[in-house]
C-alpha positions, 0 to 999 in steps of 0.5 A: 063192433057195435055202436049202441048210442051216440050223442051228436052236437053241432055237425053240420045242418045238426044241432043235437042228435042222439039215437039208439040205433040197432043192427042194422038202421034205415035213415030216410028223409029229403035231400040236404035233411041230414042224413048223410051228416049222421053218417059223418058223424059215424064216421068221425067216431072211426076215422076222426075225418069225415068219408067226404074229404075237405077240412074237419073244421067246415063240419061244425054247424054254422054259428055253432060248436064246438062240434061233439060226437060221443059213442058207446061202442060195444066190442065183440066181447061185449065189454063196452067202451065211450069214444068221443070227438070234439072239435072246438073251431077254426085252427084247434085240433081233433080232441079224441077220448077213449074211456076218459083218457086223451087218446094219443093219436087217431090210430087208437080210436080207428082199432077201436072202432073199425068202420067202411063208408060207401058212398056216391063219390067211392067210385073214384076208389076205382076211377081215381089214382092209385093212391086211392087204392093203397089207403084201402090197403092200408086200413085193412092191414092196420086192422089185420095186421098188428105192425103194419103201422109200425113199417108204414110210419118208419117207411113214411119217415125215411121217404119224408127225410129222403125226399127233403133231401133230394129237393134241397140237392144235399150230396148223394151220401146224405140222400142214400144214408136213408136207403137203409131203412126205407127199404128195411120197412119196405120190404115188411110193407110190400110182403104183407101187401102182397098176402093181403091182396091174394087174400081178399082175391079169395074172399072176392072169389067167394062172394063175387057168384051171390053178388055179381051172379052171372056177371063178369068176373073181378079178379085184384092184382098187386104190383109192388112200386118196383121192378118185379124181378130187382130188389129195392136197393138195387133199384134206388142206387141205378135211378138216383139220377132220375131221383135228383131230377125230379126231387122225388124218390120214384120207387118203392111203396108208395108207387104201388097200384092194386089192379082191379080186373072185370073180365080181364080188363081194367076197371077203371076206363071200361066199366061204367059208374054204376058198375065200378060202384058195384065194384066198391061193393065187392071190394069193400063187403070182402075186406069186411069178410077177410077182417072178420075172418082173420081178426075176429073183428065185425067192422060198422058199415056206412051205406049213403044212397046205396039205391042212387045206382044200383038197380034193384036187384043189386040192392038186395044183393049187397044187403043180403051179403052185408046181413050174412057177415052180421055187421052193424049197418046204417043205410040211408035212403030218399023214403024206404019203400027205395029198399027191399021191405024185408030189409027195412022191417027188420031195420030200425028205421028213423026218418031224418028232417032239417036236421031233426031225427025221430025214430018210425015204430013199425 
């Protein structure tokens, strides 16, 4: 995919915006000028949501909006389409058109246009709870495979109707009446978890000696939310108790964990912030491979101060192996001279001030 222009009106410190970018994009100015805005913006066109979390409507600029991203988004067979989101206050919900037409949820315009942000707070992809790890699971799935989203919502579904039973204390027949299902879409869920995980081990497998070098080695695990060796209904029936006690069901999916190892320990307490950014790195450029390879798709890759904590060498690790994918990249940085030139001379390179954006001829 590629993103060919985009028109962005009253985001945050932006009031109007538009730019043509390129391949790959460098977006340099001082703090708080707007850059990462641009990349929300970005974003919004894939996710509907910004990558930094918090209410959508805290995006629109103060004293301005309605908040308005429109994009022309290439697709890999160069038919071109017009993606646009528009969100007009306080309470209104996310308008989201695709060539013209109301698209019916956000899962339209995330097929349409697959994007992976990393930013400063990714390392909590590492550091945070494991629910952190099964969203990143759940978008390379969606994008690879065509039903996932399917279990997943009739999964979501019974846990939802499950749960709420559970809480108000209905008679154990009205909460195992959705045994069923639930483990019906979790056993689609937890097997195709489990080939993605061993999948994108091979594609960190491959990657991991050019961007790590003579580093550790990383190696992902998957453990399913459930005893390994008892099936799902098994396990509902034996803690239905537990179940009532907490007013919660305890196993299943949505207890999932992927386990990423660095030298056989867990990466979350024994390596550095620097090193579990290193980490997202890996982890994120390998889904970006596995989608390509897999579906033909080349998601749009978000870079915000790729240089805060990575040395310099590992800077031009990780933009060497996003370059090889041949991925679209927007980049952005304090001034350029932070990145390696090869990488910015052959950039668009824009330079981003209160909120202003003006295109830097080389």
């Amino acid at each position: 995919m590629r993103l060919s222009a985009v028109d962005i009106r009253d985001l945050r410190v932006l009031t109007r915006v538009g730019f043509e970018p390129g391949p790959r994009n460098v977006l340099h100015g001082p703090n708080a000028s707007g850059k990462t805005s641009l990349l929300e913006a970005i974003h919004l066109l894939g996710f509907g949501r910004s990558f930094l979390g918090g209410r959508s409507d805290a995006l629109i600029r103060s004293g301005g909006g309605p908040l308005r991203v429109v994009g022309r988004i290439v697709g890999p067979t160069g038919v071109v389409h017009r993606a646009g989101v528009e969100r007009v206050g306080a309470g209104e919900r996310l308008r989201v058109r695709i060539d013209g037409q109301e698209a019916d949820t956000l899962a339209d315009l995330a097929r349409l246009f697959p994007v992976i942000a990393v930013h400063p707070g990714s390392h909590e992809l590492l550091a945070g709870g494991p629910a952190e790890r099964r969203r990143m699971l759940d978008w390379g799935l969606f994008h690879v495979e065509h039903g996932y989203l399917r279990y997943w919502q009739r999964f979501r579904r019974a846990l939802g109707q499950r749960n709420a039973a559970l809480r108000s204390g209905q008679d154990r027949r009205r909460v195992r009446a959705w045994d069923g299902e639930l483990v019906t879409a979790a056993e689609v869920l937890d097997a195709q978890r489990a080939s993605y995980v061993e999948h994108l081990g091979a594609s960190i497998e491959e990657m991991q000696g050019r961007l790590l070098r003579d580093g550790p080695m990383v190696e992902v695990g998957y453990r399913r939310g459930w005893s390994a060796d008892r099936s799902l209904a098994d396990v509902l029936a034996e803690r239905i108790d537990l179940d009532y006690s907490r007013a919660t069901t305890t196993a299943g999916p949505h207890r999932a964990e992927v386990v990423v190892r660095w030298n056989g320990q867990d990466a979350r307490n024994r390596v550095s912030r620097g090193q579990q950014k290193l980490l997202v790195y890996l982890l994120r450029l390998a889904q970006a491979c596995h989608l390509q390879a897999r579906a033909g798709v080349s998601p749009v890759l978000l870079f915000d101060d790729l240089a805060a904590e990575l040395d310099r060498d590992h800077v031009e690790r990780v933009l060497s192996e996003a370059t090889a994918l041949d991925l679209q990249m927007f980049v952005t940085a304090l001034e350029p001279g932070v990145l390696p030139h090869d990488f910015t001379r052959a950039s668009n390179l824009f330079h981003v001030e209160q909120g202003e954006l003006k295109e830097v001829l080389q």
